[in-house]
C-alpha positions as CSV (number, residue, x, y, z in Angstrom):
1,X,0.0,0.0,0.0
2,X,1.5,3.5,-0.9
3,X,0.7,5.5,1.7
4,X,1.5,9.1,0.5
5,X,-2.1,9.3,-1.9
6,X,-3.6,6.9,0.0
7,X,-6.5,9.7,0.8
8,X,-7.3,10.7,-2.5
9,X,-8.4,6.7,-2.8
10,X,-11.9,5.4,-2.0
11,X,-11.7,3.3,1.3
12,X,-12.3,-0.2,0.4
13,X,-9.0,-0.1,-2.0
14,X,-7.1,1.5,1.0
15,X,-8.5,-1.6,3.0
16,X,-7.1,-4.0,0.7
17,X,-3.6,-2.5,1.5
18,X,-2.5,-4.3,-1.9
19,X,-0.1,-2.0,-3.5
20,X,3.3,-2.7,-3.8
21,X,6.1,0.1,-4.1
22,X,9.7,-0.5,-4.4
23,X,11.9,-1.7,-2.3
24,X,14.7,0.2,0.3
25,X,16.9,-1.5,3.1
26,X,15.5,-2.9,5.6
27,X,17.2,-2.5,9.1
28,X,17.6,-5.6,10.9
29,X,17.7,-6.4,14.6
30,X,21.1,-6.3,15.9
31,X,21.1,-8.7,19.2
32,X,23.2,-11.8,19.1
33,X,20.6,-13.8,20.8
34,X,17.8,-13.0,17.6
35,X,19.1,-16.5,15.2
36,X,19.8,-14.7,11.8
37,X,18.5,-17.2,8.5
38,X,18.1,-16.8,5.3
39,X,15.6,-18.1,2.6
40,X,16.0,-18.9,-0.7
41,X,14.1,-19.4,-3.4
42,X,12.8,-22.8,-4.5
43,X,9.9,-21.7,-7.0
44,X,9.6,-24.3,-9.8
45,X,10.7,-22.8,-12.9
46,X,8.0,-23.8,-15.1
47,X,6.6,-20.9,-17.9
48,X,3.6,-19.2,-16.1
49,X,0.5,-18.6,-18.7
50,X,-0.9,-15.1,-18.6
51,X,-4.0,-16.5,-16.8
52,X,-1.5,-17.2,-13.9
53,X,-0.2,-13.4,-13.1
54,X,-1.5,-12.1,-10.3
55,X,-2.9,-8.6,-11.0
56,X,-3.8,-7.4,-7.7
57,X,-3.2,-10.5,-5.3
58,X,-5.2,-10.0,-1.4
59,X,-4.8,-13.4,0.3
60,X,-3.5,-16.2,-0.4
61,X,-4.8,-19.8,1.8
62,X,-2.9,-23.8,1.1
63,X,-3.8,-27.4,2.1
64,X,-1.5,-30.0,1.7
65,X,-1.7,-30.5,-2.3
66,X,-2.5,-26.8,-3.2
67,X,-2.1,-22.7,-2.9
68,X,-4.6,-20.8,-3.2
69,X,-4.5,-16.9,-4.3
70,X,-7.3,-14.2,-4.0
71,X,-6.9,-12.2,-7.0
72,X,-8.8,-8.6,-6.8
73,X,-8.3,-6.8,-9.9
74,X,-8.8,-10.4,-12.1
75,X,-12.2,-11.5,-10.1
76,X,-10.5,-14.6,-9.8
77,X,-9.2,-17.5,-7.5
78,X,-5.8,-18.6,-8.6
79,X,-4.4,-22.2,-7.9
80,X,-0.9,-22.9,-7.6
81,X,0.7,-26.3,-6.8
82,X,2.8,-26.2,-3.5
83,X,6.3,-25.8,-5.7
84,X,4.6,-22.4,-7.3
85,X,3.7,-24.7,-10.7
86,X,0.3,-22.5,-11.7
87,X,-2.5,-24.7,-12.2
88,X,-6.0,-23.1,-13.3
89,X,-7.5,-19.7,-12.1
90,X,-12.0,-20.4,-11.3
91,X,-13.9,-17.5,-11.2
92,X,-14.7,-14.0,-13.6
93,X,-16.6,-10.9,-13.0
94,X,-20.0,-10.7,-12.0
95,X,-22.3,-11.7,-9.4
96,X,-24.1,-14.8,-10.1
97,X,-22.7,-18.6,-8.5
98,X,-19.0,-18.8,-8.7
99,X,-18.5,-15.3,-10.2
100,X,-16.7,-12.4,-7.7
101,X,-16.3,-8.6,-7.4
102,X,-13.0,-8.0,-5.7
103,X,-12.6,-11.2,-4.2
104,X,-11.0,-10.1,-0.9
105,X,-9.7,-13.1,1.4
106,X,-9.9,-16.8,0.9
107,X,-9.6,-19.6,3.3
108,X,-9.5,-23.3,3.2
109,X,-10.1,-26.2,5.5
110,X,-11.5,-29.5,5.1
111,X,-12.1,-29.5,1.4
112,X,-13.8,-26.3,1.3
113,X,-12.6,-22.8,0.4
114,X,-14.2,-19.8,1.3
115,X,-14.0,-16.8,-0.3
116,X,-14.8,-12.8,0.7
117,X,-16.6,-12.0,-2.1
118,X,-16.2,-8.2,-1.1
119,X,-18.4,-5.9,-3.6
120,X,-20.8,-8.5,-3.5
121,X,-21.3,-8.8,0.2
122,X,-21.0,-12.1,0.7
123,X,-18.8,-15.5,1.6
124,X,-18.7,-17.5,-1.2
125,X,-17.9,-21.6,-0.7
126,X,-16.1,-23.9,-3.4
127,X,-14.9,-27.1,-3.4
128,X,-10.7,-27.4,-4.0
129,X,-11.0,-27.1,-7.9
130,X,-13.3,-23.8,-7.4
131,X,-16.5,-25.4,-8.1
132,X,-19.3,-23.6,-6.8
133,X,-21.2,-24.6,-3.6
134,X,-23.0,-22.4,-1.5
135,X,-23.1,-18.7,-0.6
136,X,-24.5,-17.2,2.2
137,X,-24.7,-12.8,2.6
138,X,-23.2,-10.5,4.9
139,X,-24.4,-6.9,5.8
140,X,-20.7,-5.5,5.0
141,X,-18.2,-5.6,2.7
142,X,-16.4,-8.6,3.7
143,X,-12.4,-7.9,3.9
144,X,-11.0,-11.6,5.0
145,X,-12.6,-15.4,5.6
146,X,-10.7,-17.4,8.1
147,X,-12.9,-21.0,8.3
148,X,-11.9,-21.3,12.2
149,X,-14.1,-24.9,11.9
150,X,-16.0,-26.8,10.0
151,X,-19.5,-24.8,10.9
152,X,-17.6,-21.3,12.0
153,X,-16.2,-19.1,9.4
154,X,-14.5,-16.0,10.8
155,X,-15.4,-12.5,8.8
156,X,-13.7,-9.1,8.8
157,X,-14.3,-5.7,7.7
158,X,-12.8,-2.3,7.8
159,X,-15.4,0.0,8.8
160,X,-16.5,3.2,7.2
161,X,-16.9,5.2,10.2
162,X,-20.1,6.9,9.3
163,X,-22.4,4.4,11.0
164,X,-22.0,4.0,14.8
165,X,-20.5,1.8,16.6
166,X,-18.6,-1.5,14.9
167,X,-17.2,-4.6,15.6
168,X,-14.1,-5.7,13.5
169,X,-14.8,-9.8,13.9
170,X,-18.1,-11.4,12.9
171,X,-18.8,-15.2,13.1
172,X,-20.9,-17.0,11.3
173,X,-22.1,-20.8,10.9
174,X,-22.3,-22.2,7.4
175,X,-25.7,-21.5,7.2
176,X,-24.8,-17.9,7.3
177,X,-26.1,-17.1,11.2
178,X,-24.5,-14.6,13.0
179,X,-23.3,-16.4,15.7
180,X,-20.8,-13.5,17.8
181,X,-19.3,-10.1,17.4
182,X,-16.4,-8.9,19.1
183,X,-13.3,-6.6,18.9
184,X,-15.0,-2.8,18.7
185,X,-13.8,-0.4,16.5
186,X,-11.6,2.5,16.6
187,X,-13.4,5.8,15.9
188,X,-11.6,9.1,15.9
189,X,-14.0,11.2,13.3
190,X,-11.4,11.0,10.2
191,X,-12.9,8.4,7.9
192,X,-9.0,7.6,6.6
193,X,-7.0,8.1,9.7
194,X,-9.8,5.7,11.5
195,X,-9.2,3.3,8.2
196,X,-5.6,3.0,9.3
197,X,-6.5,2.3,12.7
198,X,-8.9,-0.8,11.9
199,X,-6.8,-2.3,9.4
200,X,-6.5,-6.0,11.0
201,X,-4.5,-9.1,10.3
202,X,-5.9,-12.7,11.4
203,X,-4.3,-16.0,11.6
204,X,-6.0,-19.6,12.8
205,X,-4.8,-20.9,15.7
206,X,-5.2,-24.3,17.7
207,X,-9.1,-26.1,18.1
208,X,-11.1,-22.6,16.4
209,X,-8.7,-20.3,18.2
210,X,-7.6,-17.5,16.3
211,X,-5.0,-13.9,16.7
212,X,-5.7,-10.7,15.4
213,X,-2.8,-8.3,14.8
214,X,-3.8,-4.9,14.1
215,X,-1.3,-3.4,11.5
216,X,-0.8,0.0,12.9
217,X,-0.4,1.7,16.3
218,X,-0.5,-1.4,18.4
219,X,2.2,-3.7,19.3
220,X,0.3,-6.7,20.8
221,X,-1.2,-9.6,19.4
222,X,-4.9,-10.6,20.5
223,X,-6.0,-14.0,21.2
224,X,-9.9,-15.3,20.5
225,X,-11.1,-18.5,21.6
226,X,-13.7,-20.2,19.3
227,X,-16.4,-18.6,21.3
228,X,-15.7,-15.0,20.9
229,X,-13.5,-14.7,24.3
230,X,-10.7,-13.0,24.0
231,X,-8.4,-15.6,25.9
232,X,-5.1,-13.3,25.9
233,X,-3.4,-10.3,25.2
234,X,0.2,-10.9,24.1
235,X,3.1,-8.0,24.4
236,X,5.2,-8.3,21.6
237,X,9.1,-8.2,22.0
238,X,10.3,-4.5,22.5
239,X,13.2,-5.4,20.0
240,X,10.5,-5.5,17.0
241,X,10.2,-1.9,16.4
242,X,7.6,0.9,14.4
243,X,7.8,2.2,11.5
244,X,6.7,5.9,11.7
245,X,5.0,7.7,9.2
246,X,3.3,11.1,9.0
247,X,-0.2,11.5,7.1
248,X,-0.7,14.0,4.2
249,X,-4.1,14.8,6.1
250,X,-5.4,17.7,6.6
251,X,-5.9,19.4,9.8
252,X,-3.3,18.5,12.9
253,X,-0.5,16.0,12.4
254,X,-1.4,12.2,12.5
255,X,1.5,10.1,12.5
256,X,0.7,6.0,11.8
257,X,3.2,3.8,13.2
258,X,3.8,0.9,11.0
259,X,4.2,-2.4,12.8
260,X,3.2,-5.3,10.8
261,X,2.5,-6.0,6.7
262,X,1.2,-9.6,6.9
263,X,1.5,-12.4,9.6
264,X,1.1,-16.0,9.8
265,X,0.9,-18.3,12.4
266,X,2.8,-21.9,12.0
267,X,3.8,-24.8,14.8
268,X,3.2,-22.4,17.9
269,X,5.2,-19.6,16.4
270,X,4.1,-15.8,15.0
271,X,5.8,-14.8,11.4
272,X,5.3,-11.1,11.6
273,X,6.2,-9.7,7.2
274,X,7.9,-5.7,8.6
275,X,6.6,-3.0,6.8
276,X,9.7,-1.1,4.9
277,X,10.5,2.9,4.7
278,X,10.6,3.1,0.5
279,X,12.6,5.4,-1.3
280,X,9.9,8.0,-1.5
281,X,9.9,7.8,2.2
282,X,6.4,5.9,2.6
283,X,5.4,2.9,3.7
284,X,5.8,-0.4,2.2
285,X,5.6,-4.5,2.5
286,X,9.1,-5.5,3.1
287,X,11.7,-8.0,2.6
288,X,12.2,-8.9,6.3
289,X,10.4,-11.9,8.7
290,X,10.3,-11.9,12.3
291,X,9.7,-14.8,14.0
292,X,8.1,-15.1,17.4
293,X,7.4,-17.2,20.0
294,X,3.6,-18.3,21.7
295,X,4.4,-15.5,24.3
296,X,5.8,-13.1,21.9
297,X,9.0,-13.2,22.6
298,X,11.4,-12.6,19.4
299,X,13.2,-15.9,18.3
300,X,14.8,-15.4,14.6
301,X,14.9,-12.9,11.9
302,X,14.9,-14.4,8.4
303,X,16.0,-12.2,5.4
304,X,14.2,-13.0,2.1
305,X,15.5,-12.7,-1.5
306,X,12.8,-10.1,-2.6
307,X,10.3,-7.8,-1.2
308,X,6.7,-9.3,-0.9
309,X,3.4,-8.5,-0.3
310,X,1.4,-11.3,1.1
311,X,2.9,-14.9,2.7
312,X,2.1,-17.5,4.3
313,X,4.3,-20.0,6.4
314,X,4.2,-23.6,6.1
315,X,7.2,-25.2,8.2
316,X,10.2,-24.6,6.5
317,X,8.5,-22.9,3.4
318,X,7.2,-19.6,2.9
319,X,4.6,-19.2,0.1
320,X,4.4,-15.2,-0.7
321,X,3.5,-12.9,-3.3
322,X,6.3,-10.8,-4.5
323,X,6.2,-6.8,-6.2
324,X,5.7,-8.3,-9.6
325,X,2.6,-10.2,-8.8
326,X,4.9,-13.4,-9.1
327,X,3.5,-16.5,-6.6
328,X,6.9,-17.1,-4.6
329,X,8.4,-19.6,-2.5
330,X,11.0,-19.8,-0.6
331,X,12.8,-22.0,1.6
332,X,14.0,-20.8,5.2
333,X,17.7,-22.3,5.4
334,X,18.3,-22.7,9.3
């Protein structure tokens, strides 16, 4: 996301945080007891069709056979094989079965995947080769899907600020019942500053748990249990630091502190993607992992070969999207 025009843009594009500018260094933490790896790429070299770009890529979900990448811009879900090897793309424009309008988050567990269909305001499900199942609709603009089980699906949206009081989670069954809200929003008054605020990262946990990391101004990482409890508030490490950037708003000075691009959540350990100063002195997805512990303690810092915009972690492999729209991955050499 480049954040310097970022409010001359409508706020469901600045939700989807998607942009990817170029890269600059990336300071490292310098403490002997943070383990320092590397990762290297082990994409499979095959020639990618066109239909296999990723235009504007959101989310991106696996099982064990398959990735799966939410494509925005294309109305599409993209299918890669776990080496990177593109396989087919399902889905086009529109808003009848199987058919999307800025596709937004996708999810999969248990044979299933579900999909945000955002402009379309609702979850979408399809089996693994994107065949259309069943749809239920939400009264938002749907920003991620996270299937928690195999009857609770885990919704997000960023809020436009002009309606009251929000919530940030929402959980349905598959039905499409509201089963629980939680996690209020932040409301300051400024529709884009507020945007900022409420932008939220999820990962799945253990037996429906799940953690919420907001990107911005919070350094702490929020655990749910499958009931809507929030079970714990984990401090995260001093030693992963902000990224501070001032807002061409107008009106006083609002600074955003950058903390966190993209997480992931692997064997009891938080992958935390830095954000990265650019050289036009914004904000950017990086080329830097941090890697946590279940009490958020930092553990390791792994350097990756390019900068990237969305990733998930998979043991040793890190499946991510890098600034060409290029599905990446990578393996962490320990």
């Amino acid at each position: 996301m480049t954040m310097k025009p970022v409010w001359k843009r409508s706020l469901f594009l600045l939700a989807l945080a998607a942009g990817l500018p170029r890269p600059s260094a990336a300071g490292a933490v310098e403490d002997p007891s943070v383990r320092r790896y590397v990762a290297e790429d082990v994409t499979s070299a095959a020639e990618k069709p066109d239909e296999g770009c990723l235009a504007l890529a959101v989310s991106l979900s696996f099982d064990a056979a398959h990735i799966y990448v939410a494509d925005a811009e294309d109305c599409a879900v993209k299918i890669f094989l776990k080496n990177g090897r593109f396989k087919a793309a399902v889905g086009r424009t529109g808003r009848g079965p199987g058919e999307f309008s800025f596709p937004s988050g996708v999810s999969v567990l248990g044979g299933r995947l579900f999909v945000a269909d955002k402009l379309n305001h609702r979850i979408q499900v399809l089996d693994p080769s994107g065949r259309y199942l069943r749809s239920f609709g939400v009264p938002f603009a749907p920003d991620r899907a996270l299937v928690l089980t195999a009857d609770r699906i885990l919704v997000t949206h960023i809020p436009s600020g002009r309606s009251g009081p929000e919530k940030l989670l929402h959980v349905f069954n598959g039905r499409g019942d509201l089963i629980w809200e939680a996690l209020p929003a932040r409301f300051s008054g400024d529709p884009v500053f507020d945007a900022f605020r409420n932008m939220i990262l999820v990962a799945a946990g253990p037996r429906g748990e799940f953690f919420v990391v907001f990107r911005c101004q919070e350094r702490s990482i929020l655990r749910y249990g499958p009931g809507g409890d929030l079970l714990a508030r984990i401090p995260v490490d001093g030693r992963y630091v902000f990224k501070t950037l001032s807002l061409p708003l107008r009106g006083p000075r609002k600074t955003i502190d950058g903390f966190c691009w993209e997480c992931s959540f692997d064997r009891e350990r938080f992958y935390f993607l830095a954000p990265a100063y650019t050289e036009e002195k914004d904000l950017g997805p990086g080329d830097q992992v941090f890697v946590l512990d279940a009490t958020g303690r930092l553990e390791a810092h792994v350097s990756l070969p390019s900068h990237v915009g969305r990733m998930a972690v998979d043991g040793d492999r890190i499946y991510a999207v890098d600034r060409t729209g290029g599905l990446r991955v990578f393996r962490i050499v320990r």
